[in-house]
matplotlib code that plots the C-alpha trace (Angstrom):
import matplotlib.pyplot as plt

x = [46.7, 46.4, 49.1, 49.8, 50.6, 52.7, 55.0, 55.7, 56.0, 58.8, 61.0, 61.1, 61.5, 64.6, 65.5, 64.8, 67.3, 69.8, 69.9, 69.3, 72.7, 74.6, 74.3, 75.3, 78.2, 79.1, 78.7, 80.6, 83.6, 83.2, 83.6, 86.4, 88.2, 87.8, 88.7, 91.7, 92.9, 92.8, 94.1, 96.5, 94.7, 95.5, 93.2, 90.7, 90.6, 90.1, 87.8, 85.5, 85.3, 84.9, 82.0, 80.6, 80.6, 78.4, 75.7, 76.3, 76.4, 73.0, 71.7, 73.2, 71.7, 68.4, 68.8, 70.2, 71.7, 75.2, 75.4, 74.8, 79.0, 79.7, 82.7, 82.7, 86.0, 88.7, 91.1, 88.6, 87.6, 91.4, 92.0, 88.7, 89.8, 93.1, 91.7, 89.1, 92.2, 94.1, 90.9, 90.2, 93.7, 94.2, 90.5, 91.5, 94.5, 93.2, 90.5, 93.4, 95.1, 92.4, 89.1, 86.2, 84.7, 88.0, 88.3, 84.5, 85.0, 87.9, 86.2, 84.1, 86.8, 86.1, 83.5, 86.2, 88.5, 86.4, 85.4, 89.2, 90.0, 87.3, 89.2, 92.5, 91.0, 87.2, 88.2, 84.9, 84.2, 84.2, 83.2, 84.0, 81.6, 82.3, 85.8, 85.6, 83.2, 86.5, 89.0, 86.8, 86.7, 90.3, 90.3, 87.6, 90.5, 93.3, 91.1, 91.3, 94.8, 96.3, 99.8, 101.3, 102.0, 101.7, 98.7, 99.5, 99.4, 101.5, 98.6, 95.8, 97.1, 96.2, 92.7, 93.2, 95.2, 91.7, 89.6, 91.8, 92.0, 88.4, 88.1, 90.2, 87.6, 85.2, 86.2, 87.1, 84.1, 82.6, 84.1, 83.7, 79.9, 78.9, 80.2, 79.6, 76.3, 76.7, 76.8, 79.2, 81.6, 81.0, 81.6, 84.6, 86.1, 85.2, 87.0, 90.3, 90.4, 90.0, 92.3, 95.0, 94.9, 94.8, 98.7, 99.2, 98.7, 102.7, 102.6, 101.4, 97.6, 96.2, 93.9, 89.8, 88.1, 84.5, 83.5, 85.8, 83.9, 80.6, 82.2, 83.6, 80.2, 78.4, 80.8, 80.1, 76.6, 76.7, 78.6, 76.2, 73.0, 74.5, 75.5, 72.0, 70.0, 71.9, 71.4, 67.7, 67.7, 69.0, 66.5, 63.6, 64.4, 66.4, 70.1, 69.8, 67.2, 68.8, 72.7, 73.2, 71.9, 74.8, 76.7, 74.6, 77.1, 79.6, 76.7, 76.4, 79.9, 80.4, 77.8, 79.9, 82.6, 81.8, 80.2, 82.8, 85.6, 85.0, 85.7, 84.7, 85.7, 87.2, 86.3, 88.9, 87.1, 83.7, 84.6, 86.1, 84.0, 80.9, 83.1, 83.7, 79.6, 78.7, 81.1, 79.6, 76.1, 76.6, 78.1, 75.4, 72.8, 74.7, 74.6, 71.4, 70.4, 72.6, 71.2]
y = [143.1, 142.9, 144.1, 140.7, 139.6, 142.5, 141.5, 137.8, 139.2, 141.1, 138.4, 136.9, 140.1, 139.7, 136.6, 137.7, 140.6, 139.1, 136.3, 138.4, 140.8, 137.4, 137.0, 140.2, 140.4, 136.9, 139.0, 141.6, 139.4, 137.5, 141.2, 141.7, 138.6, 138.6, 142.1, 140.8, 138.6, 141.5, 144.8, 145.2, 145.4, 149.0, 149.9, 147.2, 149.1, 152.7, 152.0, 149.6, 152.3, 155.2, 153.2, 152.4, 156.3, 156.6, 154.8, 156.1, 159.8, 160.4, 158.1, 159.5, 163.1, 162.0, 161.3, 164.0, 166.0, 167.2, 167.3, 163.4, 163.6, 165.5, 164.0, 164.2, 162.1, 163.1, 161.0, 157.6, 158.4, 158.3, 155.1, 153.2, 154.3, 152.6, 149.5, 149.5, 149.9, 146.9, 145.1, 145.5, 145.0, 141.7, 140.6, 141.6, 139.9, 137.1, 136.3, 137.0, 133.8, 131.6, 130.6, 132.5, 129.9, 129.2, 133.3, 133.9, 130.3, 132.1, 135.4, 134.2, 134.1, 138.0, 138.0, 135.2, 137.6, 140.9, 138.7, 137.7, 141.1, 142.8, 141.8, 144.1, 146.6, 147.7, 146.0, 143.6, 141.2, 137.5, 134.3, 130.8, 129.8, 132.8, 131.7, 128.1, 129.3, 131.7, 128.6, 126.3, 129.0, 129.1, 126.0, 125.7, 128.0, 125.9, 122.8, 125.2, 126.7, 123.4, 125.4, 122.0, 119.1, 119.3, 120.7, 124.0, 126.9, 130.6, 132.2, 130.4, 133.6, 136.7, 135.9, 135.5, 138.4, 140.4, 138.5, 140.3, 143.4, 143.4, 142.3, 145.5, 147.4, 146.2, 146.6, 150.6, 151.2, 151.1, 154.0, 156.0, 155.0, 157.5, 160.7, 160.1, 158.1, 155.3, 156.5, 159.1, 156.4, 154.5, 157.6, 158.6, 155.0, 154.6, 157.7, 157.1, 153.5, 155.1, 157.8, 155.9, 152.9, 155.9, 156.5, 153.0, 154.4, 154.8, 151.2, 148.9, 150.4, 149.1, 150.6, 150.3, 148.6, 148.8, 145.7, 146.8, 150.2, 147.6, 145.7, 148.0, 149.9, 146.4, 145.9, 149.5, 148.9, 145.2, 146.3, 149.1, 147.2, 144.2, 146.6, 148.5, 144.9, 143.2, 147.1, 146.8, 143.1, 143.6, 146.3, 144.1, 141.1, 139.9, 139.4, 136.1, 135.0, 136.9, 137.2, 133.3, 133.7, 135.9, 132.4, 131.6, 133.6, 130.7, 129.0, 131.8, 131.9, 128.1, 128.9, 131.6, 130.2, 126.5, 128.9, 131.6, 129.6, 126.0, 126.2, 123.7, 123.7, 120.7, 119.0, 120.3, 124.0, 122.3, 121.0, 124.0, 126.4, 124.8, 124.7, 128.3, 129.0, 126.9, 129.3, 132.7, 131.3, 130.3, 133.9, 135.4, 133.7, 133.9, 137.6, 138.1, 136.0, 138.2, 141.3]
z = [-11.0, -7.4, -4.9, -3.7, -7.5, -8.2, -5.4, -6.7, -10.0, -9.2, -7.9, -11.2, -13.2, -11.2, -11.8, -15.7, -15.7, -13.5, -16.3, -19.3, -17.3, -17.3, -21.0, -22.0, -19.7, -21.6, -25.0, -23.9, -23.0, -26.1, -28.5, -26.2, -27.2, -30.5, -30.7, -28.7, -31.4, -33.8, -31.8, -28.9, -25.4, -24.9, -28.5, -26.9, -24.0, -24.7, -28.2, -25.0, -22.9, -25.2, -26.9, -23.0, -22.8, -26.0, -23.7, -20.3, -20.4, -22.2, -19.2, -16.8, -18.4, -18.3, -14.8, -13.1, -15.6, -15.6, -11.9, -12.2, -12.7, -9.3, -7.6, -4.1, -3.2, -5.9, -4.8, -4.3, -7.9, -9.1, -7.0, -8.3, -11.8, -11.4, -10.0, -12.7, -15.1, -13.6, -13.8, -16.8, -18.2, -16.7, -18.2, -21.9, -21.6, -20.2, -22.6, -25.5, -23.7, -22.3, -23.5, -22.5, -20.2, -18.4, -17.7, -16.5, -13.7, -12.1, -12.4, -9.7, -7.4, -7.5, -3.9, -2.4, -2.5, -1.1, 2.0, 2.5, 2.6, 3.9, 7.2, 7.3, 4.8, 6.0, 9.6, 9.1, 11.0, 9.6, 11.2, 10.8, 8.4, 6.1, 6.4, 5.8, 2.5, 1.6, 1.9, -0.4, -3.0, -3.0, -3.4, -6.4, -7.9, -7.0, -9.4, -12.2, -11.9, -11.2, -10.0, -9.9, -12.7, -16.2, -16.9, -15.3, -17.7, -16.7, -18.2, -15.8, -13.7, -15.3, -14.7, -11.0, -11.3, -12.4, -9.7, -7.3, -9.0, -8.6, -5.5, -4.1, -6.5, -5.2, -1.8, -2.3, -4.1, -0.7, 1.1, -2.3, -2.7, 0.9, -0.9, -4.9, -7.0, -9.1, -12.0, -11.3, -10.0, -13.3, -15.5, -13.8, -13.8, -17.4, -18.6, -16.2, -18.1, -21.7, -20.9, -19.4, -22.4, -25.1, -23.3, -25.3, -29.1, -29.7, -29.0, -32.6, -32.7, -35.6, -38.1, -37.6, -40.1, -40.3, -38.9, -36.0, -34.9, -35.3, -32.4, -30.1, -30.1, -29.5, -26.5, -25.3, -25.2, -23.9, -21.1, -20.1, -20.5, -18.3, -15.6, -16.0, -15.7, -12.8, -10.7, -11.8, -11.1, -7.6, -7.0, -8.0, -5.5, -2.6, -3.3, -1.8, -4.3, -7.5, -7.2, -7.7, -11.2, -11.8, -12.6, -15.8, -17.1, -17.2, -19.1, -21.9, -21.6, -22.6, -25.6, -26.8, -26.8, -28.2, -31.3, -31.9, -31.3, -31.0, -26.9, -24.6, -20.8, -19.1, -16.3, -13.9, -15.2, -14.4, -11.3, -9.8, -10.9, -9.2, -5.9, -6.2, -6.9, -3.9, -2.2, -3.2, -3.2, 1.0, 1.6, 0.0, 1.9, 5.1, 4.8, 3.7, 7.4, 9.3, 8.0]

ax = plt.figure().add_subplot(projection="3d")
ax.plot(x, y, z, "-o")
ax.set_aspect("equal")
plt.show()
């Protein structure tokens, strides 16, 4: 294979895993929900992580070995793990409310919120055109939610309520990526989040059945492999080419939940989760012309 070969090939390796990411992000989601319906959110969350663990410290091992775990910022790593905590709490409880599809379009509104903040936070600088692209994804949200009339649900909330949970993750995870890797930010954060919901146990845990540990070790592994594959997919090709394909996932998500649980989103869902797309998709080109 010539050079010239290899490097279009690699684009669409990208493409590939960023798809392939999607999908299992999707799955893991859908474990987590019906898991959800079964065991309270604290069991969902420390069984999720512990299982994640099963999958992330032989890899991490392999890397670097046990200094693949160093923390350099002790205090960034305790502030990640909380925001990874609140993140993932809100999620659990939001796909225990809320069908899958609903949950993953406001998800979306994660990168809205990192831009709006990156302004009194990391002191950034953002221009009109980033902000008009901000305002239209709060407003893709605002389709969804619907806070007014009828058709407004209190639990359309929690999700956004994880959006910017993640967001402020998202946003710290900055400063703590110059002194500590990756991985050791997503060990750390992992075992903070299992920790803190194994605090819950006193509170209605349920007994596993079999089929249970079958799903929470499926989730575990899901969620590694869809981290793994959107890093590599990233790595493979420009983020302006790749990170749009991210938001198949509100496609697998739709197939997931129309099987599982008979799910189908509405239009308003539709409507305002392809305003809030648009959105992320201009930012991310935007940036990657800037750059």
């Amino acid at each position: 294979m010539s050079q010239a070969t290899a490097l279009s090939a690699a684009p669409l390796k990208g493409i590939a895993a960023m798809i392939a990411g999607a999908a299992l992000l999707s799955m893991n989601d859908a474990a987590s929900k019906h898991l959800a319906e079964v065991y309270p959110v604290g069991q969902v969350l420390c069984f999720r992580q512990a299982a994640s663990l099963l999958f992330i410290v032989p890899y991490a091992l392999h890397l670097g070995g046990w200094s693949a775990f160093r923390i350099g910022n002790w205090m960034g790593q305790g502030i990640r793990g909380l925001l990874f905590l609140a993140t993932a709490i809100f999620t659990v409880l939001s796909l225990s409310l809320l069908p899958i599809a609903t949950v993953t379009a406001i998800a979306f509104a994660s990168p809205i919120f990192v831009a709006a903040l990156s302004v009194p936070m990391l002191k950034e600088h953002v221009g009109w055109r980033r902000w008009i692209a901000v305002l239209a994804g709060f407003a893709g949200v605002l389709v969804i939610v619907r806070p007014t009339g009828a058709a407004f649900e209190w639990a359309l909330l929690v999700p956004v309520a994880a959006a910017l949970a993640n967001g402020l993750r998202d946003i710290f995870t900055r400063h703590l990526a110059r002194t500590d890797t990756s991985i050791s930010i997503l060990f750390w954060s992992t075992v903070i989040v299992a920790g803190a919901a194994a605090f819950s146990a006193p509170f209605g845990w349920q007994p596993l059945t079999g089929d249970a540990v079958l799903w929470f070790l499926v989730n575990g592994a899901v969620a590694a492999g869809a981290h793994f594959l959107m890093i590599e997919a990233l790595r493979l090709g420009e983020a302006a080419l790749i990170a749009p394909f991210r938001y198949t996932a509100l496609l697998w998500a739709t197939i997931y939940g129309y099987v599982l649980w008979g799910d189908l989103p509405g239009a308003w869902v539709l409507a305002g989760a392809a305003i809030v797309i648009a959105s992320n998709i201009y930012m991310i080109q935007r940036e990657t012309r800037r750059r």
